[in-house]
C-alpha positions as semicolon CSV with decimal commas, in nm:
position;residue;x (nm);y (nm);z (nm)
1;X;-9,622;-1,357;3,593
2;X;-9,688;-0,994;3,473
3;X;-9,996;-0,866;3,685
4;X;-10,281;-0,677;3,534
5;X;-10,170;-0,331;3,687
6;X;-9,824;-0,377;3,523
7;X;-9,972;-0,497;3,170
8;X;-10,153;-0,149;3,195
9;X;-9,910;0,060;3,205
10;X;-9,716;-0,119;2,906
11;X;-10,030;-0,061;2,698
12;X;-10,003;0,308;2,789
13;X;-9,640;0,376;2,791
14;X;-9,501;0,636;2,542
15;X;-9,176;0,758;2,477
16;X;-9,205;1,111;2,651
17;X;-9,504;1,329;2,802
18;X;-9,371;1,662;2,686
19;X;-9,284;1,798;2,328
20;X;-8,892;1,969;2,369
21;X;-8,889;2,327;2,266
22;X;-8,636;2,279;1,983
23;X;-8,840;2,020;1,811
24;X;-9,198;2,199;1,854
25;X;-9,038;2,460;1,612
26;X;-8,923;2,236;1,397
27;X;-9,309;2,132;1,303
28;X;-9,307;2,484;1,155
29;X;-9,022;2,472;0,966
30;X;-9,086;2,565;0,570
31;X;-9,069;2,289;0,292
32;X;-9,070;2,447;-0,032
33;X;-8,880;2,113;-0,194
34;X;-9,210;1,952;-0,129
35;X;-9,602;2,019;-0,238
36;X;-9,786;2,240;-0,016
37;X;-10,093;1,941;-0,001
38;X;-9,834;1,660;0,099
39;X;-10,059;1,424;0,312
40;X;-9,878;1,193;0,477
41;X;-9,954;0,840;0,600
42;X;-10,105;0,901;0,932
43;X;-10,413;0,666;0,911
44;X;-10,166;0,413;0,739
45;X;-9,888;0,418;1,049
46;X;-10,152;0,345;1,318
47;X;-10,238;0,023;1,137
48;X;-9,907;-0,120;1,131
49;X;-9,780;-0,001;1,423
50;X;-9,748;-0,309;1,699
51;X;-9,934;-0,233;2,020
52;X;-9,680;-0,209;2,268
53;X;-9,826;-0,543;2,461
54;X;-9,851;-0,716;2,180
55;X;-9,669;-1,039;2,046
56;X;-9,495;-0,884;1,778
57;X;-9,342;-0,597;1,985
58;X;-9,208;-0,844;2,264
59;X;-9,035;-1,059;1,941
60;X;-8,902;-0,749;1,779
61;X;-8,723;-0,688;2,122
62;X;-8,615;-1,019;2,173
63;X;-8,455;-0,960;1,807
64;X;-8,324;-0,689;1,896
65;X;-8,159;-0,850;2,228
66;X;-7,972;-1,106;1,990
67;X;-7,816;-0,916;1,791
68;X;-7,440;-0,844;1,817
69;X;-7,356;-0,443;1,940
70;X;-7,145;-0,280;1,671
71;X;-7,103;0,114;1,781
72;X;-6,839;0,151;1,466
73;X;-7,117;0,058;1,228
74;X;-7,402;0,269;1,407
75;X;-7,168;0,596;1,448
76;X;-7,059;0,553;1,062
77;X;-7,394;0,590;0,940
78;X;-7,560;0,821;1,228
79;X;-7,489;1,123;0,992
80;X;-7,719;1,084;0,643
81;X;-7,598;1,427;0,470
82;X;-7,234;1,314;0,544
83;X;-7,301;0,909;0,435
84;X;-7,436;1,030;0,108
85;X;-7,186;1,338;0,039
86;X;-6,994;1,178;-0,217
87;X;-7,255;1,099;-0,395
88;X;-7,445;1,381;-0,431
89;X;-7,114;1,588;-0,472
90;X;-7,055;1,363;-0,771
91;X;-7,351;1,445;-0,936
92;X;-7,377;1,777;-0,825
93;X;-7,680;1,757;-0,609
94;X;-7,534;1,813;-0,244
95;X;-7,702;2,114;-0,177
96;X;-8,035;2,007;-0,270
97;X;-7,965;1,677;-0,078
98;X;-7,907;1,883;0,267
99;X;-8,209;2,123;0,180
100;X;-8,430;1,846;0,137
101;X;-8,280;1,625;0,465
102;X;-8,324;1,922;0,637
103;X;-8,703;1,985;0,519
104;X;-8,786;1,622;0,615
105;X;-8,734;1,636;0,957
106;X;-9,048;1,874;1,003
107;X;-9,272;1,574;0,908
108;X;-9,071;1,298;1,042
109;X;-9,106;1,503;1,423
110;X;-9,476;1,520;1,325
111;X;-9,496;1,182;1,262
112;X;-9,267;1,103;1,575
113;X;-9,491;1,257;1,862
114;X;-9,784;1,182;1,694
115;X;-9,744;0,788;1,768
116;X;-9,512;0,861;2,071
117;X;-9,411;0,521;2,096
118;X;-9,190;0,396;2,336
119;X;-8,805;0,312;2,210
120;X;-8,732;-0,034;2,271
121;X;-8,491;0,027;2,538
122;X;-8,845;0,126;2,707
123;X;-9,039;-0,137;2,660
124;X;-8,682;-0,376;2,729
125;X;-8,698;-0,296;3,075
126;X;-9,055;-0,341;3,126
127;X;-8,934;-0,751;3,011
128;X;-8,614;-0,717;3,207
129;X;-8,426;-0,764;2,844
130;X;-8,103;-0,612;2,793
131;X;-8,045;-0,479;2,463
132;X;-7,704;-0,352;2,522
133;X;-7,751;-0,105;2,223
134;X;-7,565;0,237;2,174
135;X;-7,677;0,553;2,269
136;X;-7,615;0,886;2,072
137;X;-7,810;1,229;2,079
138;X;-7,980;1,119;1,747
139;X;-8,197;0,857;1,965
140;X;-8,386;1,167;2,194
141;X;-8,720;1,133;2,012
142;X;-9,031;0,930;1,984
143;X;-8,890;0,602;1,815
144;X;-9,209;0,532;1,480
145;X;-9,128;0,609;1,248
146;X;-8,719;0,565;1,220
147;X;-8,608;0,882;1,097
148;X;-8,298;0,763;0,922
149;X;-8,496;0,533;0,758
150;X;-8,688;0,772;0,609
151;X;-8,382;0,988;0,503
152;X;-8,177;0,722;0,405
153;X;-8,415;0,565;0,174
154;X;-8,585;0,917;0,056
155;X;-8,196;0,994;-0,070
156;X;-8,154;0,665;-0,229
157;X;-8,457;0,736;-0,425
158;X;-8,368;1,128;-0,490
159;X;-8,037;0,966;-0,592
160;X;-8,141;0,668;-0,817
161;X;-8,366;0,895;-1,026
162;X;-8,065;1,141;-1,129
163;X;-7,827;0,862;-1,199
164;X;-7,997;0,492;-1,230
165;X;-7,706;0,291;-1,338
166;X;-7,603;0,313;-0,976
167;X;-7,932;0,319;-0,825
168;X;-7,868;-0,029;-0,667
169;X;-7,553;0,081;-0,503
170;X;-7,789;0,386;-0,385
171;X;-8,013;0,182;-0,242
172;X;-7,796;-0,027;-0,038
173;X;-7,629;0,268;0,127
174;X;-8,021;0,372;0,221
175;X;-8,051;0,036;0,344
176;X;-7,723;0,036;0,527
177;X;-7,850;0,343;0,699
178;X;-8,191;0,207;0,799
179;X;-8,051;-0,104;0,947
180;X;-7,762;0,072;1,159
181;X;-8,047;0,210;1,397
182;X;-8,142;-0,166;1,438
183;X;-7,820;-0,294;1,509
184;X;-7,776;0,012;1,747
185;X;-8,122;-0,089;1,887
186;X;-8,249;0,223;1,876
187;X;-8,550;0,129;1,650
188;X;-8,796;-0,155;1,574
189;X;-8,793;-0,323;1,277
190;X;-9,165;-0,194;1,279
191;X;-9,034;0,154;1,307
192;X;-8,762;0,049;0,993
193;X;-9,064;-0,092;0,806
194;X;-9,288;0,225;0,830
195;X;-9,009;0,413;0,742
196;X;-8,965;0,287;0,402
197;X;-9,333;0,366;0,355
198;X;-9,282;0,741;0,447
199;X;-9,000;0,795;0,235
200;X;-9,205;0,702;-0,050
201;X;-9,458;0,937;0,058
202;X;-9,186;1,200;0,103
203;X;-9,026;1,108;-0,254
204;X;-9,372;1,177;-0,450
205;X;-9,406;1,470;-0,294
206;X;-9,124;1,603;-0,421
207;X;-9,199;1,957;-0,642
């Protein structure tokens, strides 16, 4: 029986109380792939995003405690620039594929500490669940929205509109991507979901 004091502090946990150095400078970094009046989905990502309490979050957990750990799979994608590489050396677009990865990550650390929610390792041991999921140095952040979701799909897209006769094969390397952080259980499939969203966001506001 979970008592009132310790439902409480589930509703206000967050991932971290302090903002690291290295990624406060990062929300100035410059972006001139994208349009200077980019608005992103702020409004949007509150809506969707499960309270930490609620039903869906403890499911998405529970999912999360089910499936199968596969460190292989998570470190093969953990890398975006290098997952996409020969892709975007084929059509001669690496460069602008790192530039723009590289831009992204000031609004996906915006986006990050301004939901601060908990990873689900977090809330886990609040329910005494063991995820067993793998831990790497690209899982130190605020876990809504997943940032390889965003990149992965935002590349898919950059990709399927220079060559489309492949853009299916594209696209399931951006999916591949956004599902690794689930099977490494570093993300919900909340944080997957609003991802997606982003990265379309990110895409038409593309110069």
């Amino acid at each position: 029986m979970i008592k009132l004091k310790e439902l409480l502090s589930l509703q206000k946990m967050v991932y971290t109380e302090t903002i690291k150095p290295k990624h406060k400078k990062r929300f100035k970094r410059p972006t001139p792939h994208f349009h200077e009046d980019l608005q992103m989905p702020y409004s949007l990502g509150f809506t969707l995003r499960p309270d930490n309490d609620s039903k869906q979050t403890l499911e998405e957990i529970k999912y999360l405690s089910r499936i199968k750990p596969n460190e292989n799979l998570v470190l093969k994608y953990d890398e975006v620039a290098e997952t996409f590489k020969p892709y975007g050396e084929e059509l001669g677009i690496q460069d602008y594929i790192e530039d723009v990865l590289h831009e992204s990550v000031k609004f996906i650390m915006k986006l990050k500490y301004h939901y601060n929610r908990p990873r689900p390792y977090q809330v886990a041991e609040f329910y005494d669940i063991d995820l067993n999921g793998t831990h790497t140095d690209s899982m130190k952040t605020p876990s809504y929205p997943s940032g390889h979701a965003i990149q992965g799909y935002l590349i898919a897209e950059i990709l399927s509109s220079r060559n489309p006769s492949n853009a299916r094969m594209y696209q399931e390397v951006g999916e591949a991507i956004a599902h690794s952080r689930i099977i490494g259980k570093a993300h919900y499939p909340s944080d997957k979901k609003f991802g997606n969203i982003v990265a379309k966001t990110l895409y038409k506001g593309l110069k």
